[in-house]
C-alpha positions as CSV (number, residue, x, y, z in Angstrom):
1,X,0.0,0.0,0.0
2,X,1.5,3.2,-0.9
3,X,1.4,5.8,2.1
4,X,2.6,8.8,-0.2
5,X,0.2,11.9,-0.8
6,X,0.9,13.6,-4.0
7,X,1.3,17.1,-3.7
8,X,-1.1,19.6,-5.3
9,X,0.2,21.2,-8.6
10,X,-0.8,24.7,-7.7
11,X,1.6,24.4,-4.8
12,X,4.8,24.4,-6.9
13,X,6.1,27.3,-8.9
14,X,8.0,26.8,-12.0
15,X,11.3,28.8,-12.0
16,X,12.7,29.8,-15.7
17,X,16.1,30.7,-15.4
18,X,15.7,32.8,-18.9
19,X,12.8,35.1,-17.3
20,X,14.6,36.0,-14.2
21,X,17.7,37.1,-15.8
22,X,15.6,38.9,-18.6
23,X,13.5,40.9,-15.6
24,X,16.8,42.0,-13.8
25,X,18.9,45.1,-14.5
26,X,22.5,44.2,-14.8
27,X,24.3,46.4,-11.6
28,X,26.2,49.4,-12.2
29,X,29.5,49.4,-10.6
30,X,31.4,52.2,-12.3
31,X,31.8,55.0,-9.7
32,X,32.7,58.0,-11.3
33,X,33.6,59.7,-8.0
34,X,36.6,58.3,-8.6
35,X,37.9,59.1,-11.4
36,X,40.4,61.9,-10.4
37,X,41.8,60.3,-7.5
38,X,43.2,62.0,-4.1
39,X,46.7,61.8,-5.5
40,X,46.1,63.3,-8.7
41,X,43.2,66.2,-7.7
42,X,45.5,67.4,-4.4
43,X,48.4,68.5,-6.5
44,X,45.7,70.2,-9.2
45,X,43.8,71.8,-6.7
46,X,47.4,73.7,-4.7
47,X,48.6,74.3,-7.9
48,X,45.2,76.4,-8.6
49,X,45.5,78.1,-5.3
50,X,48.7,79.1,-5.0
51,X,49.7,80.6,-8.6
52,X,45.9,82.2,-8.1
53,X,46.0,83.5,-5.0
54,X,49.7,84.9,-5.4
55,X,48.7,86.8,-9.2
56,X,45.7,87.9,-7.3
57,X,46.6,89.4,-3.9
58,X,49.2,91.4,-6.5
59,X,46.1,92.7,-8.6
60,X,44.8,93.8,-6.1
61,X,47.8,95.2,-4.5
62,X,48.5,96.8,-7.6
63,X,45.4,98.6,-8.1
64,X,44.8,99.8,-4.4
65,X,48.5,100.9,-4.4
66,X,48.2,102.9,-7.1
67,X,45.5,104.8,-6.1
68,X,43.1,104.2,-9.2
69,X,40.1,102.9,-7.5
70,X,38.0,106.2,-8.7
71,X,37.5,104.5,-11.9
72,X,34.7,102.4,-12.0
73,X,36.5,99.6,-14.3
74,X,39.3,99.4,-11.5
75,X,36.7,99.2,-9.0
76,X,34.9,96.2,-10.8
77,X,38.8,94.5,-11.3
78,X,39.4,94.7,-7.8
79,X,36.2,93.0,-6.8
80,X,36.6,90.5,-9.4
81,X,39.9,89.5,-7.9
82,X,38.2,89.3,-4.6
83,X,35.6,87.0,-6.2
84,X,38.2,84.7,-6.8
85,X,40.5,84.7,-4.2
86,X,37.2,83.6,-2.3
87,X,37.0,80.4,-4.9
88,X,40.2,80.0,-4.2
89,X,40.3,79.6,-0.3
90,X,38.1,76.4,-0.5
91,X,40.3,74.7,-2.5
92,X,42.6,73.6,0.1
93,X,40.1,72.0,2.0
94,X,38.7,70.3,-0.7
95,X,42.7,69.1,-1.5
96,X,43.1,67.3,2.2
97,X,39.5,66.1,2.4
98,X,39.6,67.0,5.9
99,X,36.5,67.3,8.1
100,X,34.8,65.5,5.7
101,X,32.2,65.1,8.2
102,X,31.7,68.2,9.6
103,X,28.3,69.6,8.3
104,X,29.4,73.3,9.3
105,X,32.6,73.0,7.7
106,X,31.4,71.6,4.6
107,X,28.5,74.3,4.1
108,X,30.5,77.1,4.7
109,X,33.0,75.9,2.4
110,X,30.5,75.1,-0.6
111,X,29.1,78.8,0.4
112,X,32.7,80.3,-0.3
113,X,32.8,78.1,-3.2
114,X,29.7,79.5,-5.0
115,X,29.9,83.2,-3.3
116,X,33.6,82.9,-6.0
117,X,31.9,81.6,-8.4
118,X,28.9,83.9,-8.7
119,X,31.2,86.8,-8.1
120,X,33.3,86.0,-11.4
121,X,30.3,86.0,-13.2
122,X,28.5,89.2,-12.0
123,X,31.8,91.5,-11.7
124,X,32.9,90.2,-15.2
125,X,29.6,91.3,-16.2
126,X,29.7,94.4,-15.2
127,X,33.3,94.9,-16.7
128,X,31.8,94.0,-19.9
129,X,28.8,96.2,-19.9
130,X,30.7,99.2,-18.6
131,X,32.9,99.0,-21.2
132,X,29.9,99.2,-23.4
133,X,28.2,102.1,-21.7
134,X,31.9,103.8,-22.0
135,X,31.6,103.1,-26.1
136,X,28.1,104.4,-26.1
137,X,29.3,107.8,-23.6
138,X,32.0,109.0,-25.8
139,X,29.4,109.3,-28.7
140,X,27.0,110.9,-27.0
141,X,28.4,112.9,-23.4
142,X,28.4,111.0,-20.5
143,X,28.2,111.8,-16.8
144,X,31.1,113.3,-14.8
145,X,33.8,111.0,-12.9
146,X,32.5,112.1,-9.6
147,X,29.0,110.5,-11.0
148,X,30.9,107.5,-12.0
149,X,32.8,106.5,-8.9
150,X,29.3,107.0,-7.1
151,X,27.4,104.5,-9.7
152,X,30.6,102.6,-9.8
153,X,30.4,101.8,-5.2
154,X,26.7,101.7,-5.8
155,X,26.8,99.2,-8.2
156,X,29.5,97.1,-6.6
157,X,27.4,96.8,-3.1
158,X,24.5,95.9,-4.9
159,X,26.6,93.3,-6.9
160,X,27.8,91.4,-3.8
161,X,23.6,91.7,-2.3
162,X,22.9,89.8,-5.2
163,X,25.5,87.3,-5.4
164,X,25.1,86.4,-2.1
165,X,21.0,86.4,-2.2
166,X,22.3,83.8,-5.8
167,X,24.3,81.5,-3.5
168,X,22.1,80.8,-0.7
169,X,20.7,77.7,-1.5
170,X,23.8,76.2,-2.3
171,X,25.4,77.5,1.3
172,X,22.1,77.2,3.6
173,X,20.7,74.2,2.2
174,X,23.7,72.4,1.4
175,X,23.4,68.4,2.6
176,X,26.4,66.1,2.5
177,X,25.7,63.3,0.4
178,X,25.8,59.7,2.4
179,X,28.4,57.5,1.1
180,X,29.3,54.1,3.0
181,X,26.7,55.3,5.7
182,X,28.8,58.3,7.1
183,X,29.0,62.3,4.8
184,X,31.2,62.8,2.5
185,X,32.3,66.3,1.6
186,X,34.6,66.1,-1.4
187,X,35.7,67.7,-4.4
188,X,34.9,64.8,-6.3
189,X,31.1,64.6,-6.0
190,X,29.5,64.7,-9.4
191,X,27.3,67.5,-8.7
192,X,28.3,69.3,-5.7
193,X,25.2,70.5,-5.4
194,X,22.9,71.6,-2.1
195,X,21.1,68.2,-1.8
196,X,20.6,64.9,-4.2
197,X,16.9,65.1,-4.8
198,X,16.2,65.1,-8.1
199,X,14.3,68.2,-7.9
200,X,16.2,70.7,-6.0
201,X,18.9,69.1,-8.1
202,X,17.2,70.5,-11.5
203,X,16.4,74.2,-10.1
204,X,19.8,74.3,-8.6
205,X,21.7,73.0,-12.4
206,X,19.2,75.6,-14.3
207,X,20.1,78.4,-11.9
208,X,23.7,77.6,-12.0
209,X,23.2,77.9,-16.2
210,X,21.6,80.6,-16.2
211,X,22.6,83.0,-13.8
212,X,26.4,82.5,-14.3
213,X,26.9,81.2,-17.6
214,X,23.3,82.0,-20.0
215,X,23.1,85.6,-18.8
216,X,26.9,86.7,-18.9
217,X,26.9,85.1,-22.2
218,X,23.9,87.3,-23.6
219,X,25.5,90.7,-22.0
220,X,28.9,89.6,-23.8
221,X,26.9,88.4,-27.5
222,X,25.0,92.3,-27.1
223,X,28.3,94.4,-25.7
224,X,30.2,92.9,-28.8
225,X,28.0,93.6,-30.9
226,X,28.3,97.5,-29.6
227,X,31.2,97.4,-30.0
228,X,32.1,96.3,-33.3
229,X,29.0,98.9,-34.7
230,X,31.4,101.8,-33.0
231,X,34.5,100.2,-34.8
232,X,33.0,100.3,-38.2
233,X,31.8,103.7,-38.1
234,X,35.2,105.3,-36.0
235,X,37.4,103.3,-38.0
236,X,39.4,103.2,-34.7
237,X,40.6,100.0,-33.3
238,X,40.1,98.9,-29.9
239,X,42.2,100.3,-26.8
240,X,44.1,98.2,-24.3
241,X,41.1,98.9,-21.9
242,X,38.4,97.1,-23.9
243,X,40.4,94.5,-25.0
244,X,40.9,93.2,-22.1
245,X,37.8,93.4,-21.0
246,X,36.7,90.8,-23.7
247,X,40.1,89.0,-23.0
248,X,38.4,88.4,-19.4
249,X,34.7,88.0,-20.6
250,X,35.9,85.3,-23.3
251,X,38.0,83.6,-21.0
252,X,35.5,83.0,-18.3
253,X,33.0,81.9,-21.1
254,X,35.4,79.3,-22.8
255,X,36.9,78.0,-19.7
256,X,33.0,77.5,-17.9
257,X,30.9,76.3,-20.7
258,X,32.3,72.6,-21.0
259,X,31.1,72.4,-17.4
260,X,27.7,73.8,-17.5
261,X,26.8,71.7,-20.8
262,X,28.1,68.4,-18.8
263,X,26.4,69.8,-15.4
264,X,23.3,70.3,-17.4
265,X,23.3,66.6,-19.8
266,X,24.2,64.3,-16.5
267,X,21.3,66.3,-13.9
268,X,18.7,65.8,-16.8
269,X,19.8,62.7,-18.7
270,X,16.2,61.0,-18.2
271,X,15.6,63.6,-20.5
272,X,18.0,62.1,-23.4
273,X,19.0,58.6,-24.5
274,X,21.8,58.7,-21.7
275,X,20.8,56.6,-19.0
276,X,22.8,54.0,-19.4
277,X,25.6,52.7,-17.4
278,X,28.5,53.8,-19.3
279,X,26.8,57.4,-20.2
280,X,26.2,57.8,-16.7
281,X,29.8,57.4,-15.8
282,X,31.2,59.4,-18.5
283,X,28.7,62.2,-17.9
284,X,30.1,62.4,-14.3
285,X,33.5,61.8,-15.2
286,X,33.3,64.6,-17.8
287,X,31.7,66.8,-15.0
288,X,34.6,66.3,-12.3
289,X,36.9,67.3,-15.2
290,X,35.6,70.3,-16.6
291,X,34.8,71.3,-13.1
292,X,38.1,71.6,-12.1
293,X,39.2,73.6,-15.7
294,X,36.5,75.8,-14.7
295,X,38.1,76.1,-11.3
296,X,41.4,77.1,-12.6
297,X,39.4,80.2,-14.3
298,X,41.0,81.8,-11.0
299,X,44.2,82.5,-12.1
300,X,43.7,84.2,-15.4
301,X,42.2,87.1,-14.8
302,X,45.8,88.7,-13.4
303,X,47.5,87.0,-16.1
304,X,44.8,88.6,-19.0
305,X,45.6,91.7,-17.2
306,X,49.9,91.7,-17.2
307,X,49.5,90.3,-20.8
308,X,47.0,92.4,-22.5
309,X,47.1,96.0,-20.3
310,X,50.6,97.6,-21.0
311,X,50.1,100.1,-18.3
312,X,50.7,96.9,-15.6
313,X,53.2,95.2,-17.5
314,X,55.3,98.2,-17.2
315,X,54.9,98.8,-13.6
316,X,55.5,95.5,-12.7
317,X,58.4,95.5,-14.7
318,X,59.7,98.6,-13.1
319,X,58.9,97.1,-9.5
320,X,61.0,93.4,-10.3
321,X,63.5,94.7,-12.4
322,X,64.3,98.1,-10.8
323,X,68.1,98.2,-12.0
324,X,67.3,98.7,-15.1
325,X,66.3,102.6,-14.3
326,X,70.0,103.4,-13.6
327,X,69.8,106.8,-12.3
328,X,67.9,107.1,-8.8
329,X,66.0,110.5,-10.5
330,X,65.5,108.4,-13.4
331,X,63.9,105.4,-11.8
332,X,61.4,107.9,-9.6
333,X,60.7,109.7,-13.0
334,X,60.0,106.1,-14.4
335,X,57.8,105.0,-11.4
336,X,55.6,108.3,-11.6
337,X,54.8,107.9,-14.8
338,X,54.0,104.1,-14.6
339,X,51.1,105.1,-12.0
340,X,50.0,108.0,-13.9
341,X,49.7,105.8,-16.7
342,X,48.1,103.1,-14.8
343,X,45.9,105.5,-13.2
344,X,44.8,106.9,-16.2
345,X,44.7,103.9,-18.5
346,X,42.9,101.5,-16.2
């Protein structure tokens, strides 16, 4: 007699190998955090600091020394190299990677971060579209000197009210991402944004596009195009001045666009046919990359200026090389006149 019970068939469940496989996505274990490693981002990021914030401090030092602060384009220099010396203090901490779990730390460093970056891009604004208003004053009578050192303060105050009001939610809102269950505050983050919801993740990329690269890029396409009207009816080419204003303008376009078009393709790439493993890696590869090109933007604003404005080139000739004014009345002679010229050039 057989005691076995056969089972009922609705109590087994067939199991195709084929099915499960089909149903799973395959896992994703690039991490593009680490693509510029500790040893190769710390030397990059002290290099950026310390040529920027040594051509810097002498910009400034230059231009308060010399007395030419009552013009407003001086004014708007010297608060451009402020802008980025304040980029340029966060980068040591985000060289070490120390405190990398101290909340307070980390937010006021990211605040520092984007107060730099905002800065750059209002006060070489500003450059650019005094330089127009100058171009459209000499054709038709402008205001008086005293009127522009008053717009030129005025201005400048409400300049730094703005870009701080800009870069508030990336310094009060600002949220370590969780990685391995503890923060981490690095340089390395794709986004480096205030948070990682997806949301405050696409406001944050759109006002980062707009504000510091869509607008500037609009006041530079309608200044130019100023400009080159003047040039064709004067006949006149371009002073020192003006040229380096573009010189500045076109170098922080060039050097922050390949950042803001790979900031804007990896927050939004739901939104193309980019969401697979390998796109998502190289998008945030291509952002840690361009992000720290853009970062070096720092240190060529001094340089533009020793290059391009003849007036500083001479005077910091005269103040490395002063032997080559042989006679003491000679040198002094020299000096005045580099300042008068700086003063009257700048």
């Amino acid at each position: 007699m057989d005691n076995s019970t056969a089972a009922p068939e609705d109590e087994y469940d067939v199991l195709i190998d084929g099915d499960l496989q089909s149903s799973e996505t395959p896992p994703c274990d690039m991490d593009a955090t680490k693509v510029l490693s500790p040893h190769l981002l710390q030397p990059l990021l002290f290099t950026v600091f310390t040529l920027g914030l040594l051509d810097n401090i002498l910009l400034v030092l230059i231009l308060v020394k010399q007395k030419g602060l009552k013009h407003t384009e001086n004014l708007y220099l010297l608060n451009l190299a402020i802008a980025n010396v304040c980029l340029l203090l966060s980068l040591p901490f985000w060289a070490l990677g120390a405190w990398s779990e101290d909340h307070a730390r980390c937010q006021t460093f990211a605040g520092l971060y984007w107060t730099g970056i905002h800065g750059e891009a209002c006060f070489s604004s500003l450059l650019m579209v005094h330089s127009c208003s100058l171009a459209l004053s000499q054709r038709q009578g402008g205001p008086s000197a005293a009127r522009k050192a008053r717009c030129g303060v005025v201005t400048t105050m409400l300049a730094w009210i703005v870009v701080v009001a800009m870069t508030l939610p990336e310094s009060i809102f600002y949220k370590p991402p969780v990685e391995g269950q503890k923060l981490s505050c690095s340089f390395r983050r794709p986004h480096f944004l205030a948070v990682e919801e997806t949301l405050w993740k696409r406001f944050l990329t759109l006002k980062m596009n707009i504000l510091v690269f869509f607008l500037p890029l609009c006041v530079f396409v309608f200044c130019c195009s100023v400009r080159i009207r003047k040039l064709l009816r004067s006949g006149a080419g371009g002073d020192s001045c003006c040229r380096l204003v573009l010189a500045i303008m076109l170098a922080f376009l060039l050097m922050w666009a390949p950042f803001h078009v790979a900031l804007f393709l990896s927050t939004f790439q739901e939104c193309f046919p980019l969401q697979d493993c390998r796109s998502s890696y190289h998008l945030h590869a291509s952002v840690q990359i361009t992000k720290v090109i853009a970062t070096s933007h720092s240190c060529m604003t001094p340089l533009l200026c020793v290059t391009l404005h003849k007036p500083i080139r001479k005077y910091l000739s005269h103040l490395f090389h002063p032997s080559r004014c042989t006679p003491h009345r000679a040198g002094e002679d020299a000096g005045q006149a580099s300042r008068r010229s700086l003063t009257t050039h700048l």
